[in-house]
CHARMM-style PDB file with segment names, atoms N, HN, CA, C and O in Angstrom:
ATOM      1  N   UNK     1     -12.142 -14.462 -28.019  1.00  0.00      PROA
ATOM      2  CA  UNK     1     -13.001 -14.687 -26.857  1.00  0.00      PROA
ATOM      3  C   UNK     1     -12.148 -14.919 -25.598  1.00  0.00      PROA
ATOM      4  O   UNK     1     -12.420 -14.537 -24.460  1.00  0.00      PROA
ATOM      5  N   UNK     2     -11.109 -15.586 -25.984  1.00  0.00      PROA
ATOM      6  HN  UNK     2     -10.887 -15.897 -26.909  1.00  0.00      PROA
ATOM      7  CA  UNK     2     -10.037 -15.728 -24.780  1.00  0.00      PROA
ATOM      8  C   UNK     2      -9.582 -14.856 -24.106  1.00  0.00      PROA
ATOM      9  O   UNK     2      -9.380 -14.943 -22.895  1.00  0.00      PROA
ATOM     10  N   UNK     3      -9.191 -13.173 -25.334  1.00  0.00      PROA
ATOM     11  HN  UNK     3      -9.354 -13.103 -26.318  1.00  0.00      PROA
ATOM     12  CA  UNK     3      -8.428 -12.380 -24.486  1.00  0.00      PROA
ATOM     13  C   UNK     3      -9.649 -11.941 -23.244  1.00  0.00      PROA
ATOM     14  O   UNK     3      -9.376 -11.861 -22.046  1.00  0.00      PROA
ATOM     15  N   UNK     4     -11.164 -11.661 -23.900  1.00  0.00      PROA
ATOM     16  HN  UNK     4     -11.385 -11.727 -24.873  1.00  0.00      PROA
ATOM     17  CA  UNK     4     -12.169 -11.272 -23.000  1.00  0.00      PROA
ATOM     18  C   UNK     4     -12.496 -11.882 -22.005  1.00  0.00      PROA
ATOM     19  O   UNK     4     -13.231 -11.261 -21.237  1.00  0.00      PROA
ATOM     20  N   UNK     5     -12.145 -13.137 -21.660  1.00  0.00      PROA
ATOM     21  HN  UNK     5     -11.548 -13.642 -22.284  1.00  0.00      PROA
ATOM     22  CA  UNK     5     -12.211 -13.979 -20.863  1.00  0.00      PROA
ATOM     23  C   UNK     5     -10.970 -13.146 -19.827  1.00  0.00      PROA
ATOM     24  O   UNK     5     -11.362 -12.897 -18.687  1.00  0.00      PROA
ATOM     25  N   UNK     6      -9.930 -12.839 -20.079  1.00  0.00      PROA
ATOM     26  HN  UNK     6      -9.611 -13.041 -21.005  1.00  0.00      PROA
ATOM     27  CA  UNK     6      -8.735 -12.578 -19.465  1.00  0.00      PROA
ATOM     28  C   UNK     6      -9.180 -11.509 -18.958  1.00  0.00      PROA
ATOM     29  O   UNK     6      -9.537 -11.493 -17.780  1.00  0.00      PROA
ATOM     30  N   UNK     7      -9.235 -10.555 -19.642  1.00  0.00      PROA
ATOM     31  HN  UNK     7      -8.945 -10.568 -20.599  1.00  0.00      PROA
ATOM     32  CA  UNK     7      -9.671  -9.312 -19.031  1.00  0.00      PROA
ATOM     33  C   UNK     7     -10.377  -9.148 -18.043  1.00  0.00      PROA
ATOM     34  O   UNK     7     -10.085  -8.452 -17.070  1.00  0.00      PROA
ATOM     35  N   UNK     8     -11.812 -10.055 -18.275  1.00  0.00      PROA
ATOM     36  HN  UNK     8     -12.049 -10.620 -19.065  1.00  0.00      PROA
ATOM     37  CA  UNK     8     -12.269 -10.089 -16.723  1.00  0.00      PROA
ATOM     38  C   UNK     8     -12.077 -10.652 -15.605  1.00  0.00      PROA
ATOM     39  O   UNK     8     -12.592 -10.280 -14.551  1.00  0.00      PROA
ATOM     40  N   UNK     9     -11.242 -11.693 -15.753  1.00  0.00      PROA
ATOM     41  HN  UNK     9     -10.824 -11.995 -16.610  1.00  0.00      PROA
ATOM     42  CA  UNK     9     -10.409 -12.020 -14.625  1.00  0.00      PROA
ATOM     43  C   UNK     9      -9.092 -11.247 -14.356  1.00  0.00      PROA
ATOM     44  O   UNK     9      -8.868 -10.917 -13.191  1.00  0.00      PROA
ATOM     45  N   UNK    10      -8.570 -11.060 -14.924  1.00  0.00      PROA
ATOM     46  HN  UNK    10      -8.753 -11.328 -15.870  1.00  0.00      PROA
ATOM     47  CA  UNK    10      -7.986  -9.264 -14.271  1.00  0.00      PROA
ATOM     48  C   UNK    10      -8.087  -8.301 -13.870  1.00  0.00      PROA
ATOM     49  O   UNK    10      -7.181  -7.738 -13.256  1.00  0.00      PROA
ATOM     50  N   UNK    11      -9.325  -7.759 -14.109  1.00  0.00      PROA
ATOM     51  HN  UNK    11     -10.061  -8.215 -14.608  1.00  0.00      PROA
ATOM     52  CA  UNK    11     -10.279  -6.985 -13.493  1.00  0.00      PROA
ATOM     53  C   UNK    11     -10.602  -7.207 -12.356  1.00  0.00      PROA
ATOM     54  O   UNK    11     -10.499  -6.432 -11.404  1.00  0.00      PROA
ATOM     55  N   UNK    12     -11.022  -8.287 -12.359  1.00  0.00      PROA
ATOM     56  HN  UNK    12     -11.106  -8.916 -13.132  1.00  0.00      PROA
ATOM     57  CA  UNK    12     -11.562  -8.811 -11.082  1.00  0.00      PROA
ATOM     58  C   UNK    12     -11.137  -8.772  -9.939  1.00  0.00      PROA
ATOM     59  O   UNK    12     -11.628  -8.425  -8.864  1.00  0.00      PROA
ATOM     60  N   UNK    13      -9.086  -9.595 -10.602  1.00  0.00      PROA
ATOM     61  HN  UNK    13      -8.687  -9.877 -11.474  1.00  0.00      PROA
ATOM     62  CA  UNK    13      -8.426  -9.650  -9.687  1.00  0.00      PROA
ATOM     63  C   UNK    13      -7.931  -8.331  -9.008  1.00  0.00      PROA
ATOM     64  O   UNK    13      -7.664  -8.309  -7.807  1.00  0.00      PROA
ATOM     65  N   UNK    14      -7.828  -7.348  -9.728  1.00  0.00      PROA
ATOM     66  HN  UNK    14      -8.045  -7.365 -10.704  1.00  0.00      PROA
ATOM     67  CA  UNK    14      -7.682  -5.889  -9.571  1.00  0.00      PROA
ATOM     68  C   UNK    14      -8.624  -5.532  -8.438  1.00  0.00      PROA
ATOM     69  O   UNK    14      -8.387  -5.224  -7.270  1.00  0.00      PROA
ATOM     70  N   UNK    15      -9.706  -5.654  -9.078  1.00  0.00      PROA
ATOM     71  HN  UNK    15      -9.898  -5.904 -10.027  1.00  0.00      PROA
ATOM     72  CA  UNK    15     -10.682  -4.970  -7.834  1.00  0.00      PROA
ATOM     73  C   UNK    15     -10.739  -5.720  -6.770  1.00  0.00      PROA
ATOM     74  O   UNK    15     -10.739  -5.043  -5.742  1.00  0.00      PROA
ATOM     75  N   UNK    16     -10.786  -6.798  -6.608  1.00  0.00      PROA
ATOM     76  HN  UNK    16     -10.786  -7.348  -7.444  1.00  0.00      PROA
ATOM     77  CA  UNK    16     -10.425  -7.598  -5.802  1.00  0.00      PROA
ATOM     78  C   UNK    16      -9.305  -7.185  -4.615  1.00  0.00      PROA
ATOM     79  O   UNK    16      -9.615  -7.132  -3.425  1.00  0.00      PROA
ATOM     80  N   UNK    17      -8.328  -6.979  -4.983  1.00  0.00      PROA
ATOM     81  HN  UNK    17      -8.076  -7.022  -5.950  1.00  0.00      PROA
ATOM     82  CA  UNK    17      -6.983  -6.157  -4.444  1.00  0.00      PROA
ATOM     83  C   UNK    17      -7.511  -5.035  -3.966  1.00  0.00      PROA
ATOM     84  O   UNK    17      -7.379  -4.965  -2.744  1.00  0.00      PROA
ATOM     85  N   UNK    18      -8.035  -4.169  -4.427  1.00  0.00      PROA
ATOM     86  HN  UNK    18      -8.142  -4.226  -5.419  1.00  0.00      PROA
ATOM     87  CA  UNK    18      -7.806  -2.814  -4.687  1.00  0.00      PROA
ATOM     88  C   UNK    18      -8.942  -2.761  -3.175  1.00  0.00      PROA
ATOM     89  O   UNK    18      -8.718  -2.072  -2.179  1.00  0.00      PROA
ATOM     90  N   UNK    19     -10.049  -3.602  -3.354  1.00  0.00      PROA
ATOM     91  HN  UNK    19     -10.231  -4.162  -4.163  1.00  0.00      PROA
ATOM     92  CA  UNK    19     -10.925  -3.688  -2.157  1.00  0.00      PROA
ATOM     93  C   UNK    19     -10.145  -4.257  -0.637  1.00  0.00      PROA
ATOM     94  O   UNK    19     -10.351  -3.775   0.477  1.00  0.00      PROA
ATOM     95  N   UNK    20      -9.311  -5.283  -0.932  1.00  0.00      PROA
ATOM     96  HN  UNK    20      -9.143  -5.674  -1.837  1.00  0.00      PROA
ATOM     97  CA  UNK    20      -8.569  -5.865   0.090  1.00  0.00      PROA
ATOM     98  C   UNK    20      -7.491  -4.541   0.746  1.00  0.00      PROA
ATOM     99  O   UNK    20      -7.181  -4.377   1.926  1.00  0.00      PROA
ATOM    100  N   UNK    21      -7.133  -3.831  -0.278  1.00  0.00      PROA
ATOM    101  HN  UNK    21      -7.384  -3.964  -1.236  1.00  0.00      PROA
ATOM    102  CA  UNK    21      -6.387  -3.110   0.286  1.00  0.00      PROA
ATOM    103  C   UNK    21      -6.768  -1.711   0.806  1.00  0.00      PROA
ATOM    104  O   UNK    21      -5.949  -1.055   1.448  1.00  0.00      PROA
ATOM    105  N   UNK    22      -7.756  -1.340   0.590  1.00  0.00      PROA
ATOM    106  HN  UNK    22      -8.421  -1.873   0.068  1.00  0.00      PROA
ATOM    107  CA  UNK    22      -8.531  -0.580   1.278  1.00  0.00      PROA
ATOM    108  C   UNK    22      -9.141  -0.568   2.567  1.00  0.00      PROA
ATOM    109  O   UNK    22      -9.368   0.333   3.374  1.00  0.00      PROA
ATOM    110  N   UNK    23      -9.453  -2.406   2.550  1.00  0.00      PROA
ATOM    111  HN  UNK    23      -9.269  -3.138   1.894  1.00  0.00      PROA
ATOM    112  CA  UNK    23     -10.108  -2.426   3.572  1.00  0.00      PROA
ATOM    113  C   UNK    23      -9.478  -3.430   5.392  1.00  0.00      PROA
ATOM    114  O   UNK    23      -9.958  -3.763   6.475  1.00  0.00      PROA
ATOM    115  N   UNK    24      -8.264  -3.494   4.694  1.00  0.00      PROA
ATOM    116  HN  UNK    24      -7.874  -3.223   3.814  1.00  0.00      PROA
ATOM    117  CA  UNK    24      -7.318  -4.204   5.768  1.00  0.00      PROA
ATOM    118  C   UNK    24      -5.781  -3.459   5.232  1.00  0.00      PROA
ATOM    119  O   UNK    24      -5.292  -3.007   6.268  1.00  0.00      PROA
ATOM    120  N   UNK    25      -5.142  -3.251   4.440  1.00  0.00      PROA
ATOM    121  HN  UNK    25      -5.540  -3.618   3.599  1.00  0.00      PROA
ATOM    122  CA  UNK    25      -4.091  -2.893   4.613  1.00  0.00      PROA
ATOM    123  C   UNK    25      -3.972  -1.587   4.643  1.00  0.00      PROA
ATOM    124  O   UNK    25      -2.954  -1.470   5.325  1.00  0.00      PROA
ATOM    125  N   UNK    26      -4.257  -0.687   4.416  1.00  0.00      PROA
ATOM    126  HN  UNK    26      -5.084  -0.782   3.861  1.00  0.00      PROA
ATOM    127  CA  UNK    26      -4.207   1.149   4.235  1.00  0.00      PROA
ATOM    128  C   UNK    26      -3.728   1.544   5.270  1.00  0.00      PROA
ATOM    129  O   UNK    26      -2.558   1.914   5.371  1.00  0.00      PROA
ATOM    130  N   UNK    27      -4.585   1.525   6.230  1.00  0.00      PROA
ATOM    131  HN  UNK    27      -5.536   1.225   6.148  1.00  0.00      PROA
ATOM    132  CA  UNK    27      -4.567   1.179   8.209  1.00  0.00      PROA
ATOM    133  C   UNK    27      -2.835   0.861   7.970  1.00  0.00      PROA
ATOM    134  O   UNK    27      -2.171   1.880   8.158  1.00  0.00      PROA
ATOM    135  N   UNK    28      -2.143  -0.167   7.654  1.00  0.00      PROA
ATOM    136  HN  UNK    28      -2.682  -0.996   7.501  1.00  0.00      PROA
ATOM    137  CA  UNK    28      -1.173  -1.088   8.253  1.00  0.00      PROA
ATOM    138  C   UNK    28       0.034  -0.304   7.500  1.00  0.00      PROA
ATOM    139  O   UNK    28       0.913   0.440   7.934  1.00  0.00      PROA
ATOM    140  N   UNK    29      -0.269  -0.757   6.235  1.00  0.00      PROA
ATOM    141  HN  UNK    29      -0.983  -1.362   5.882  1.00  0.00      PROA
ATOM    142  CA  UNK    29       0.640   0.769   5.433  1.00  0.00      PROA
ATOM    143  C   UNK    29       1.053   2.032   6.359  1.00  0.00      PROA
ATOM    144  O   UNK    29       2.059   2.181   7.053  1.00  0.00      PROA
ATOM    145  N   UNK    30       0.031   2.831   6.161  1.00  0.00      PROA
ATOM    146  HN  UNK    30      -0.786   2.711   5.597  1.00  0.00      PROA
ATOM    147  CA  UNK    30       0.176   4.442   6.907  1.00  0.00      PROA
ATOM    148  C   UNK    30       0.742   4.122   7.639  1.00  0.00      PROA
ATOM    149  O   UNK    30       1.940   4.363   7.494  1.00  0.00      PROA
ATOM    150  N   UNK    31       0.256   3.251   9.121  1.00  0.00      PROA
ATOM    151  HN  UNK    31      -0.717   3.055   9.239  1.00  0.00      PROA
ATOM    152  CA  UNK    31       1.048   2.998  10.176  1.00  0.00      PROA
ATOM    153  C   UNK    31       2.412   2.928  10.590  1.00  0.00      PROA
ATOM    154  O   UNK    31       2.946   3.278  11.641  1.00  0.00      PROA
ATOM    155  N   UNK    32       3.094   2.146   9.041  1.00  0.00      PROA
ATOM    156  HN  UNK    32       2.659   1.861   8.186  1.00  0.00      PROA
ATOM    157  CA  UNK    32       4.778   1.942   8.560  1.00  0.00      PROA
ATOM    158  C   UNK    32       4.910   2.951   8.057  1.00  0.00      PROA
ATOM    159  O   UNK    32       6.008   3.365   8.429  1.00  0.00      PROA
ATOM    160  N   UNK    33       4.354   3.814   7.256  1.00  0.00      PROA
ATOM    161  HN  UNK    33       3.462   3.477   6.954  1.00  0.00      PROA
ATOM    162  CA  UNK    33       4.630   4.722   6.874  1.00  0.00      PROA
ATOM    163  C   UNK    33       5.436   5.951   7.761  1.00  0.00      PROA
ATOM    164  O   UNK    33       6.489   6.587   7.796  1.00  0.00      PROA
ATOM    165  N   UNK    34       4.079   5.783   8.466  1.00  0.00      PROA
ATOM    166  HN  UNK    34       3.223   5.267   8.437  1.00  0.00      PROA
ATOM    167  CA  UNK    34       4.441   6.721   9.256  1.00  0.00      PROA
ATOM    168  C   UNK    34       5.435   7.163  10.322  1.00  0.00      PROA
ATOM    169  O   UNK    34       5.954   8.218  10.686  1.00  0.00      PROA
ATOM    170  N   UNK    35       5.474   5.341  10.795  1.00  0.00      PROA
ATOM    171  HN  UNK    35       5.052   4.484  10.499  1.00  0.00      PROA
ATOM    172  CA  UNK    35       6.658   5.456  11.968  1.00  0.00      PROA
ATOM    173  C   UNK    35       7.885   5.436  11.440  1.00  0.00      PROA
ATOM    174  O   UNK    35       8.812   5.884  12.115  1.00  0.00      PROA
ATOM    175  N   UNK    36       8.142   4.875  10.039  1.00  0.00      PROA
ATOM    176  HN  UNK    36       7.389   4.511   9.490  1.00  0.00      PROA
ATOM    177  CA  UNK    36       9.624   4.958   9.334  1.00  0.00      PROA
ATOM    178  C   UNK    36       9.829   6.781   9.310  1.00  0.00      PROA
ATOM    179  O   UNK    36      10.929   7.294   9.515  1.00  0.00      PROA
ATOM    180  N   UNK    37       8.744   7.483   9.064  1.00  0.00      PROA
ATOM    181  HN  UNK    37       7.850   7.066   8.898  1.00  0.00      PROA
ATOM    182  CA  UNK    37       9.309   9.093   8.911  1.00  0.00      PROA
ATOM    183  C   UNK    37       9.711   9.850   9.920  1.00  0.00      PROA
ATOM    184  O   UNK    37      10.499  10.794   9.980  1.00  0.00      PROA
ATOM    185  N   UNK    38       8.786   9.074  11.034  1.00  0.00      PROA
ATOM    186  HN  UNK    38       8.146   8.307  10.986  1.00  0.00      PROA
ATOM    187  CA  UNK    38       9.028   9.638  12.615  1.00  0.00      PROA
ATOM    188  C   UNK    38      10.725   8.904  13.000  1.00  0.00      PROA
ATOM    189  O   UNK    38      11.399   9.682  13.674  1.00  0.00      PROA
ATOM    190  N   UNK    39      11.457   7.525  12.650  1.00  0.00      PROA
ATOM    191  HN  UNK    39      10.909   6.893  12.102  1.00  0.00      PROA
ATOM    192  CA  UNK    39      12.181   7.028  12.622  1.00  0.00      PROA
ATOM    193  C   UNK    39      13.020   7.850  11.975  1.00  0.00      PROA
ATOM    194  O   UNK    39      13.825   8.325  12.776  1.00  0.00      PROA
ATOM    195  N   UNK    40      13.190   8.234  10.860  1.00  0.00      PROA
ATOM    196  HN  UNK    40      12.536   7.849  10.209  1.00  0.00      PROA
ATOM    197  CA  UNK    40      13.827   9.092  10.051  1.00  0.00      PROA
ATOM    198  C   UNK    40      14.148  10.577  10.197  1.00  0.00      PROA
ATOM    199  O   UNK    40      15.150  11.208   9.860  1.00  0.00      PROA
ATOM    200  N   UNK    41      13.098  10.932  10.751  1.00  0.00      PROA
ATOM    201  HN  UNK    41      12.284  10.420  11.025  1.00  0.00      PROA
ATOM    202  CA  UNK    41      13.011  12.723  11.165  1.00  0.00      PROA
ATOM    203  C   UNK    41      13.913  12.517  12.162  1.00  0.00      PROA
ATOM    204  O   UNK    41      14.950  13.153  11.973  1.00  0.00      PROA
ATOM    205  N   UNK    42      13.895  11.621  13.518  1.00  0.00      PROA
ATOM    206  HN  UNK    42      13.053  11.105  13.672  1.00  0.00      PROA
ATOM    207  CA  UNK    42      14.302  11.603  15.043  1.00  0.00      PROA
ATOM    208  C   UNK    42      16.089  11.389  14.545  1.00  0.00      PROA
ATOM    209  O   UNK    42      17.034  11.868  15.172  1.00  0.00      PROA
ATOM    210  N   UNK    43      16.178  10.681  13.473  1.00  0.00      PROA
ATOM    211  HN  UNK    43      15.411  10.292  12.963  1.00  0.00      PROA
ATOM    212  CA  UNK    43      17.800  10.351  13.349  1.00  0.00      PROA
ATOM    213  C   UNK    43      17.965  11.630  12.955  1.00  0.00      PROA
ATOM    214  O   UNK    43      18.659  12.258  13.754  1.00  0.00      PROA
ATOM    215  N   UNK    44      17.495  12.419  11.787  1.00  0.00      PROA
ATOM    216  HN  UNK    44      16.932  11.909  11.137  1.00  0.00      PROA
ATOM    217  CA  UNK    44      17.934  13.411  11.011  1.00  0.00      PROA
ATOM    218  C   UNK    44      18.240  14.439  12.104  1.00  0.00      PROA
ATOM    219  O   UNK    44      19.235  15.163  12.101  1.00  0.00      PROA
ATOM    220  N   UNK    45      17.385  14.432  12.941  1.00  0.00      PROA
ATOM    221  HN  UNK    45      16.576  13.844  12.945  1.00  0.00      PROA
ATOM    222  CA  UNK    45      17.368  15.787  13.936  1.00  0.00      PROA
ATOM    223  C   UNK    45      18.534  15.511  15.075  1.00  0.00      PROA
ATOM    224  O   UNK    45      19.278  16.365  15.556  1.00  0.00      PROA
ATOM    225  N   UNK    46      18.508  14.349  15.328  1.00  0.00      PROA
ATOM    226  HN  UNK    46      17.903  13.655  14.936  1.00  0.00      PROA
ATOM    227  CA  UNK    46      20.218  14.087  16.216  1.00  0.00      PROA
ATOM    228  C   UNK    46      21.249  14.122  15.598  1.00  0.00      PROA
ATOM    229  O   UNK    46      22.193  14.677  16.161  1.00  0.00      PROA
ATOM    230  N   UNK    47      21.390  13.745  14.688  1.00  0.00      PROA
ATOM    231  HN  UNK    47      20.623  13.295  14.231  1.00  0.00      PROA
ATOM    232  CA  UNK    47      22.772  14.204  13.400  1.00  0.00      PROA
ATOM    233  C   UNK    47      22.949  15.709  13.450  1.00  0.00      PROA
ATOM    234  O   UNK    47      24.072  16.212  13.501  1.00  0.00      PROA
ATOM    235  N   UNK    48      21.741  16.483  13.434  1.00  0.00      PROA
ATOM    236  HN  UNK    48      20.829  16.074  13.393  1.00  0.00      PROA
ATOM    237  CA  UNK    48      22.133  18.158  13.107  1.00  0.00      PROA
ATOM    238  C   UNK    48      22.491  18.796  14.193  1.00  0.00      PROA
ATOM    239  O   UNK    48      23.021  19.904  14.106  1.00  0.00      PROA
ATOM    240  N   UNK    49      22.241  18.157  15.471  1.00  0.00      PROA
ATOM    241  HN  UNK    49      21.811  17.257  15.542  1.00  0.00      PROA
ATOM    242  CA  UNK    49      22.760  18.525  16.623  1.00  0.00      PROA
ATOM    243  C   UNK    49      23.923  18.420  17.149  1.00  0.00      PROA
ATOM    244  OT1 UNK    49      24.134  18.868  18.276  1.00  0.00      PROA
TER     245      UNK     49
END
C-alpha cells in the first residue's frame, strides 16, 4: 500500500513540475536558449573571419 501511496505522490509531483514548467519557465528557457546560440553563432562567425 506504501509503494501506491508513493507513486501518487510522484506523479503528482511530476505533473506538478511538468505544469510549472510549461507555464512559467519554457518562455525563460527558450529565451537562454536562444541568446546562448545567437552568443555562439556571433563568436563562431568572427573566428572564421
Amino acid at each position: 500500500m506504501k509503494a501506491v501511496f508513493y507513486l501518487i505522490v510522484l506523479a503528482a509531483l511530476a505533473y506538478g513540475g511538468k505544469y510549472y514548467y510549461d507555464t512559467y519557465l519554457a518562455e525563460s528557457v527558450n529565451n537562454t536558449i536562444s541568446r546562448t546560440a545567437d552568443f555562439a553563432t556571433d563568436k563562431a562567425v568572427k573566428d572564421f573571419q
